[in-house]
MARDRENKE-549926 format. One line per 4 residues: number of its first residue (from 1); their letters; for each residue y, z, x of C-alpha. Coordinates in steps of 0.2 Angstrom, whole numbers, plus 2048, in hexadecimal, padded with zeros to 3 digits. Last residue first. Layout:
// residues N
NUM	A	Y Z X  ...
END
This chain:
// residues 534
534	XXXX	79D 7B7 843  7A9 7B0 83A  7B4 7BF 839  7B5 7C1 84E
530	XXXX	7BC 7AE 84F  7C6 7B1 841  7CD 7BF 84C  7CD 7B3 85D
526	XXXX	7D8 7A6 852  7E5 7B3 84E  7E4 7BA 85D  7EC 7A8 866
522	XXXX	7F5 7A4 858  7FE 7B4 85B  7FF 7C4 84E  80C 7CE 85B
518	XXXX	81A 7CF 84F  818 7E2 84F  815 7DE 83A  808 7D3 83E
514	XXXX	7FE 7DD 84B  7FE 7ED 840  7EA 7EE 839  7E0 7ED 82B
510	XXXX	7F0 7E4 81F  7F9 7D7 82B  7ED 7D2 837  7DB 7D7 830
506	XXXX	7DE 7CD 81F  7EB 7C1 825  7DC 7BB 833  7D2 7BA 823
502	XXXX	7C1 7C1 81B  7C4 7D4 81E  7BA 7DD 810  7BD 7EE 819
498	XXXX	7AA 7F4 822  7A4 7E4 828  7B3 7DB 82D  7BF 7E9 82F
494	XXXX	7B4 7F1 83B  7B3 7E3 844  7C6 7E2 845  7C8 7F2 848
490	XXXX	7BC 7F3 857  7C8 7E5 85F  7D6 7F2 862  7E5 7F9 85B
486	XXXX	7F2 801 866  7FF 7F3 865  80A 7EC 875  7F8 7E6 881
482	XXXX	7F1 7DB 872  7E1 7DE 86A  7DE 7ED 874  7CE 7EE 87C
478	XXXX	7C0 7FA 876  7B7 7EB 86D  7B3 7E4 87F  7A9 7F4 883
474	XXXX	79C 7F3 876  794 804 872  7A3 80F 875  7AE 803 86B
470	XXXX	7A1 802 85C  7A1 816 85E  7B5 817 85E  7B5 80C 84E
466	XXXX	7A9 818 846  7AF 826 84B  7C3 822 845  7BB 823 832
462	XXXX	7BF 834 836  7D3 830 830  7D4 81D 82F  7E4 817 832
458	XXXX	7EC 82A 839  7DE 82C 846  7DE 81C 84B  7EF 818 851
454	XXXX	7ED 82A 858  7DE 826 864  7E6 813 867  7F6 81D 86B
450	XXXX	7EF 829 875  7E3 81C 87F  7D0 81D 87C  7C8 824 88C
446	XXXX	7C2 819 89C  7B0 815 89E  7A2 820 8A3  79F 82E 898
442	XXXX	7A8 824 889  7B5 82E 87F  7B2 83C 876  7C5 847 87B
438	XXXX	7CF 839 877  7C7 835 867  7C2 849 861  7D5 84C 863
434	XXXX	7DC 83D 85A  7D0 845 84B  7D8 855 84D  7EB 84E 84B
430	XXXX	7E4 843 83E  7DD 851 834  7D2 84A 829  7CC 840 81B
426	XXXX	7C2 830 821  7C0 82A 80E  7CD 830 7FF  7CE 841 7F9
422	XXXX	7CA 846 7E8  7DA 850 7E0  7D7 852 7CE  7C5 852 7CD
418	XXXX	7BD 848 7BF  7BE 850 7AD  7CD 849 7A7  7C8 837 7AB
414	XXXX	7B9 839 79F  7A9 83A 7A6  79D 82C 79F  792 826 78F
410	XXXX	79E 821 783  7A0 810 782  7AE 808 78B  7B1 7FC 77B
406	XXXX	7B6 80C 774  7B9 805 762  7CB 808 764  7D1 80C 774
402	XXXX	7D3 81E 779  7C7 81C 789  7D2 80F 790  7E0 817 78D
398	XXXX	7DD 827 797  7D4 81B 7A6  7E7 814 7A8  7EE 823 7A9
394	XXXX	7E2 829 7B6  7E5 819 7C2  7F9 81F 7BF  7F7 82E 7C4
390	XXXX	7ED 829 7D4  7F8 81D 7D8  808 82A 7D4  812 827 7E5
386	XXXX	80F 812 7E4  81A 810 7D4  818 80A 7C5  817 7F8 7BE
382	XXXX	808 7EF 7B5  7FB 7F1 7A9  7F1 7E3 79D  7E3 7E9 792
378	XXXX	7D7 7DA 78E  7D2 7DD 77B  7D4 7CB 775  7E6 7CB 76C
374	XXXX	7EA 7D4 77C  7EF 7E6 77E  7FF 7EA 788  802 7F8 798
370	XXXX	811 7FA 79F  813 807 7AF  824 80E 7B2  830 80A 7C0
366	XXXX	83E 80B 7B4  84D 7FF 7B7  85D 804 7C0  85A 7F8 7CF
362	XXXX	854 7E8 7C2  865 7E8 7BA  864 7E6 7A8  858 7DE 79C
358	XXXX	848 7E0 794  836 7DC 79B  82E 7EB 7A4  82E 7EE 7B6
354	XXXX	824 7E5 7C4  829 7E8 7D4  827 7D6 7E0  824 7D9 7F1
350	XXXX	82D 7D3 800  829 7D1 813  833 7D0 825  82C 7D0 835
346	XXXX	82F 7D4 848  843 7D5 845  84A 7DC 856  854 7CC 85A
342	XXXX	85C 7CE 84A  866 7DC 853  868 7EB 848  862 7F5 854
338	XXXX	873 7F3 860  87E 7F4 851  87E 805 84B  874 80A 83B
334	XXXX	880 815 82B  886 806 824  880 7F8 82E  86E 7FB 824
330	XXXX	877 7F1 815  87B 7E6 822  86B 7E2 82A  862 7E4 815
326	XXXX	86F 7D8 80D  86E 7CB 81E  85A 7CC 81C  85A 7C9 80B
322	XXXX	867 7B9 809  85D 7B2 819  84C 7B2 80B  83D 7BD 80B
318	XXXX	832 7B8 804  829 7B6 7F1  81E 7A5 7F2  810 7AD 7E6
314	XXXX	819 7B5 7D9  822 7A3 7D6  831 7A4 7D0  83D 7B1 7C4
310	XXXX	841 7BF 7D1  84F 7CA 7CC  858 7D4 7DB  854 7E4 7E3
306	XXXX	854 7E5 7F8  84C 7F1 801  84E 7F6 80F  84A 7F9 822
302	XXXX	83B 7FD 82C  83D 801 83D  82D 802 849  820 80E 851
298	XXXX	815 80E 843  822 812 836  836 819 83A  83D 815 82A
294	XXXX	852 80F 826  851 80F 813  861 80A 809  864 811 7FB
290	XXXX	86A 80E 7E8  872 814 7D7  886 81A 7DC  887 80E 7EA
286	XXXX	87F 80A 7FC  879 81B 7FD  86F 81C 80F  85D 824 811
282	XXXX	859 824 824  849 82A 82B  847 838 838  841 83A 84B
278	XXXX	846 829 84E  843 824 862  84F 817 868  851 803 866
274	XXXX	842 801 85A  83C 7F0 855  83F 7EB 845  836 7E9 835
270	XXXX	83F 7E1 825  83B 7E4 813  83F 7DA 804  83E 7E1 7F3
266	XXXX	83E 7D6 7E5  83E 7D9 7D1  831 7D3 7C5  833 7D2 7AF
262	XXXX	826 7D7 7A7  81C 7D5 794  81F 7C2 793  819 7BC 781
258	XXXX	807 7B7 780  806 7A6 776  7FB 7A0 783  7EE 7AF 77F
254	XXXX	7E0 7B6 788  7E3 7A8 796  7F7 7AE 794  7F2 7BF 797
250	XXXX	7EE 7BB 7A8  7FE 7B1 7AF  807 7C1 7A5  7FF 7CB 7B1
246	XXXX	804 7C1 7C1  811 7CD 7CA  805 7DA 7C8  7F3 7D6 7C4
242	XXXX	7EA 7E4 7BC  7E3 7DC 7AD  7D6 7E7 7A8  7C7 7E0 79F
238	XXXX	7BA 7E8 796  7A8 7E7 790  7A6 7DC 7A2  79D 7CC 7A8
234	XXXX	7A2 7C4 7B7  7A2 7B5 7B9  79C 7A6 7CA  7A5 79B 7D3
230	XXXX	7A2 796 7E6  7B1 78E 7EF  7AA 797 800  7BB 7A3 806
226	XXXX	7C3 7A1 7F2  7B4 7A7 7EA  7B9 7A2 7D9  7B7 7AB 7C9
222	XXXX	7B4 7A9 7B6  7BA 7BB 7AD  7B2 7C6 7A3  7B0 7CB 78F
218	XXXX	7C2 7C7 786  7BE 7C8 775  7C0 7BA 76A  7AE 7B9 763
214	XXXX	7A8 7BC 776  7B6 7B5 782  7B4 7B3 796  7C5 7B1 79D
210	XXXX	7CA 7A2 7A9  7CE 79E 7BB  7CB 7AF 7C4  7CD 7AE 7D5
206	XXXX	7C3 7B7 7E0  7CB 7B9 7F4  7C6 7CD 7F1  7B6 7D4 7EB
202	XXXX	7B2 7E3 7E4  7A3 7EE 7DC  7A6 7FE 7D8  798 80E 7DC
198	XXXX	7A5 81D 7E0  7A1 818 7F1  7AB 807 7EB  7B9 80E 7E2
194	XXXX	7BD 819 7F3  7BC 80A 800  7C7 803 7F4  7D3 814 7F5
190	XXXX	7D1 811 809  7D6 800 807  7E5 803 7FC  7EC 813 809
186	XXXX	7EA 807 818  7F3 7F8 811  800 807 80A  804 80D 81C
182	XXXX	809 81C 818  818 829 816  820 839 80E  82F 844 807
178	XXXX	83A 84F 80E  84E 854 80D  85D 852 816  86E 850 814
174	XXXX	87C 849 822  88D 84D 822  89F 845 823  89A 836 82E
170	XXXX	8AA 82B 830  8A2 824 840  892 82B 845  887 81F 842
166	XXXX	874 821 844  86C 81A 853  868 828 85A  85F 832 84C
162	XXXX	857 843 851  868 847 85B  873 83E 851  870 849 843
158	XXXX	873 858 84C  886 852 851  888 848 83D  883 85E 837
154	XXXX	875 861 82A  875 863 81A  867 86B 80E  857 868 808
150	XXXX	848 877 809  839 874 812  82D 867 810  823 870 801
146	XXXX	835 876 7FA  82C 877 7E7  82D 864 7E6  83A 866 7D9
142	XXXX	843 871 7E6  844 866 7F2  84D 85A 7E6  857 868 7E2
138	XXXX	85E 86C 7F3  85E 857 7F5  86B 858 7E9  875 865 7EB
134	XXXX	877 85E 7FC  87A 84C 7F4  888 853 7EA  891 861 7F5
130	XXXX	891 853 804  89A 843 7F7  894 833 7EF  898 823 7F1
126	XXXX	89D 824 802  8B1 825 806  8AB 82F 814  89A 82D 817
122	XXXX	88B 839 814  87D 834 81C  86B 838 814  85F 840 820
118	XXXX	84D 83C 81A  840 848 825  82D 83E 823  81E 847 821
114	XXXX	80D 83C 826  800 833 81C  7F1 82B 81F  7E6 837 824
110	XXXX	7EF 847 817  7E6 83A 80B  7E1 844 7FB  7E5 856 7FE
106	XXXX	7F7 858 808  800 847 808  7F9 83F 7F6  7F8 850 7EE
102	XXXX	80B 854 7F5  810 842 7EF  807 846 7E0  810 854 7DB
98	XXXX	81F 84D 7DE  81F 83F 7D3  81B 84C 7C7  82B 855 7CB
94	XXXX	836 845 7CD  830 83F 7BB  837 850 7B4  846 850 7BA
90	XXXX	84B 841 7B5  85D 843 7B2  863 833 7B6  869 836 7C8
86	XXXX	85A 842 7CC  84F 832 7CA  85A 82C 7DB  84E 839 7E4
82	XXXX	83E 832 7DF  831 83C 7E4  82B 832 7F3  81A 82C 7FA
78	XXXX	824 81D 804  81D 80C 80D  82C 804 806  820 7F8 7FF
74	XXXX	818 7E6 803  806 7EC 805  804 7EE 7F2  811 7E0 7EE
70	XXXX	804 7D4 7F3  7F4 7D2 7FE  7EF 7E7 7F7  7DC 7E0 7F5
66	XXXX	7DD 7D0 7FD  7DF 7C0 7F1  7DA 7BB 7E1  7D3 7CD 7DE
62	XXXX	7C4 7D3 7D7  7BF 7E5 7D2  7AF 7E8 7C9  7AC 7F9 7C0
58	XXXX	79A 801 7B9  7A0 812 7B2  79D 822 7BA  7AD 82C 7B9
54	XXXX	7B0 829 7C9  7AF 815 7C6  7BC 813 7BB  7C8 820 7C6
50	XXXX	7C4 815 7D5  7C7 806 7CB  7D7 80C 7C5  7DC 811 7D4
46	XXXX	7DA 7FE 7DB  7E1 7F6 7CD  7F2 7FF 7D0  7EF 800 7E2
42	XXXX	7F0 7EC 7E3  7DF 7E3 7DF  7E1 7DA 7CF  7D3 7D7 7C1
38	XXXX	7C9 7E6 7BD  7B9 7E3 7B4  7B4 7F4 7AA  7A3 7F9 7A3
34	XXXX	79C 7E9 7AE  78B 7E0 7A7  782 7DA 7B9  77C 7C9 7BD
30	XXXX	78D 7C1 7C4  793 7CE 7CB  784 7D3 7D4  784 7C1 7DA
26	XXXX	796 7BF 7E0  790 7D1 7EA  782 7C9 7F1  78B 7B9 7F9
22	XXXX	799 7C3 7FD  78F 7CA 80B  789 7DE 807  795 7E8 810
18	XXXX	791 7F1 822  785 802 822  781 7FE 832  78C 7F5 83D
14	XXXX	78C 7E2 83F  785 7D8 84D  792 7CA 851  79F 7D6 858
10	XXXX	7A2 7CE 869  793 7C4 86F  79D 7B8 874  7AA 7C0 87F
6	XXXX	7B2 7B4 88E  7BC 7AB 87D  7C0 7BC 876  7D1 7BC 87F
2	XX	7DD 7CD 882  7ED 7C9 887
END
């Protein structure tokens, strides 16, 4: 295990170009007059922000927590077209849902995200039959103008082949399509990093503990720095409640008599370690409206989700023994045995979806974005799904700039104007960048490890250089952080200065992958707080 206690001088000088300290952005918030204040971090907040600040307003973004800390880190990890929408007939939503998945994967992040083959198992005595789901995903490819090829069935033998583990038993046929995947920590902080070179000021680990009011118009936010206990306000023309799970929390300090606007469903995820090499995800009908997911991501097994009402606490959502037993034997169906073992579960997580208020089971609910005006001005928006971020970031800026009054003035670009497929920080090839990694390393000392190169490549696109030259420069941040993961202790530096990383969580859960492996240990833990202090 690699220890920082022989290493003291490790990572105490910041690169160039870091952040300004939190101490000088609290006071730039505090003295500047914002167009737009954004409260919530998660992508939906996040995009909107970037979007905000593209078309060359003055935008703030602050967050009680980490920027994506919740239900923005906490998803299936897809960029998907939806293809249970085709059940209801929406035909149309999976096409547009399409589009930007293609945009996403192909001209706005092709960095962080890779193609993924689905195959869907057909059982016998399954909910639904061969010619069904292979007319299905043949149209579902279709939709996305065959992009990944063109959906069809497949044989249990071949199927087997790619998927080891998958069961065999009863297995009629299997049906494939395409669709795409991420690391959604990684996609949020790069689309930050985005907002931010667009010229928005953020900060995470700000609280906000009351509104700011101007003759009943909701003008800024009081705040607390929840890393130093300093507060301090923002003041803004507008207010956007982007909060998730906690937007009614928020429109109840415009107004107490607020009625609830949402209603919240949890997914529960678990991550396992892999038994065999998968060279293709698993997407299992469990009955007529949902699926399973069985995902090979960063070199594990994620399986889920669950979809059940959540009433407590947004907060203390987790993931219960009711959960983990539903998603192992829900997973049983079409997953042998051996890498179901509990013994294999490195970490388990749940997010909360937000979906409008009304009722009716929570698994056949629209995943569409609700947006309410409050009595003093502040514009609440919730829901939606993680494939239409940047849609859904657009959206948002269209109503902003038709509200009455224009309380966003008139003076910048409207959203329509901007480019439509602006790519994120560190676009590139990863299969190129992993190249450059391996090929540049150090004269003298040992080259970066493959998986390190490629860990790398595909978490930061060229953004890589950067770490690779702090590495290169100080030896002891080129060592792993812990000998069965490929990141290293550059990463952590990096996060600190150049990623808002304020906690152990921060860098161990959401900048990195120790957490999820299971290998966060008290022992790094301490040695990366240890780094962010200095």
């Amino acid at each position: 295990m690699t220890t920082l206690q022989s290493v003291p001088a490790l990572g105490t000088h910041p690169a160039s170009g870091s952040l300004p300290s939190r101490a000088e952005t609290r006071d730039q918030l505090s003295k500047a007059t914002y167009d737009l204040l954004v409260i919530g971090g998660g992508i939906l907040g996040i995009s909107t922000a970037w979007h905000a600040a593209q078309s060359g307003l003055r935008v703030a973004l602050v967050d009680a927590g980490d920027f994506a800390g919740a239900t923005s880190s906490a998803s299936s990890k897809l960029l998907h077209g939806g293809l249970r929408y085709l059940q209801t007939g929406a035909v149309k939503l999976v096409a547009e849902n399409h589009f930007e998945r293609r945009a996403v994967s192909r001209q706005v992040a092709p960095h962080l995200a890779n193609p993924l083959t689905f195959y869907l198992p057909v059982y016998k005595g399954g909910p639904h039959g061969a010619a069904k789901l292979g007319a299905g995903v043949f149209a579902y490819s279709a939709l996305s103008a065959f992009g990944d090829g063109v959906g069809h069935l497949l044989s249990p033998a071949k199927a087997a082949q790619d998927v080891p583990e998958l069961r065999t038993d009863n297995l009629k046929a299997v049906a494939v399509y395409g669709d795409d995947q991420m690391n959604d920590a990684r996609m949020a902080l790069m689309t930050v990093r985005a907002a931010v070179e667009a010229g928005a000021t953020v900060l995470n680990h700000a609280e906000v503990t009351g509104l700011r009011f101007t003759k009943g118009r909701v003008t800024g936010a009081e705040l607390k720095d929840r890393t130093s206990g300093d507060e301090f306000g923002v003041t803004a023309r507008l207010v956007l409640n982007a909060t998730g799970p906690w937007v009614d929390h928020l429109r109840k300090m415009e107004d107490p008599n607020a009625a609830p606007s949402i209603r919240l469903s949890k997914g529960a995820h678990l991550v396992l370690k892999r038994t065999s090499p998968w060279k293709a995800a698993l997407a299992t009908p469990i009955d007529k409206y949902r699926i399973t997911f069985a995902l090979p991501w960063e070199d594990m097994l994620l399986l889920g989700t669950t979809d059940e009402e959540y009433e407590g606490d947004p907060g203390q959502v987790e993931v219960t023994e009711k959960d983990t037993a539903q998603i192992l034997d829900e997973a049983a169906f079409s997953i042998r045995d051996q890498q179901l073992s509990r013994d294999l579960i490195t970490y388990a997580f749940a997010g909360l979806r937000v979906l409008p208020g009304g009722p009716g089971d929570t698994s056949k609910a629209k995943r569409e974005t609700v947006v309410t005006e409050g009595r003093g001005g502040m514009l609440s928006v919730a829901g939606g799904k993680w494939t239409t971020f940047r849609h859904i970031g657009r959206t948002v800026m269209r109503k902003l700039e038709q509200l009455p009054g224009h309380p966003l003035g008139e003076d910048y670009e409207s959203v329509s104007t901007l480019p439509k497929r602006l790519p994120l920080p560190g676009i590139a090839n990863p299969n190129a960048v992993a190249h450059r990694l391996l090929v540049d390393g150090p004269a003298p000392g040992p080259r970066m490890a493959a998986d390190t190169a490629k860990h790398l490549a595909t978490h930061y696109g060229s953004l890589s250089f950067d770490i690779a030259r702090m590495a290169n420069e100080n030896p002891e941040l080129a060592q792993r952080i812990h000998p069965d993961a490929p990141e290293i202790w550059a990463q952590v530096a990096y996060a600190r200065d150049h990623e808002w990383a304020e906690t152990a969580d921060d860098v161990l859960r959401r900048r990195t992958t120790l957490t999820i492996r299971g290998l966060a240990t008290d022992e790094i833990r301490a040695d990366v707080e240890k780094m962010l202090n200095k």
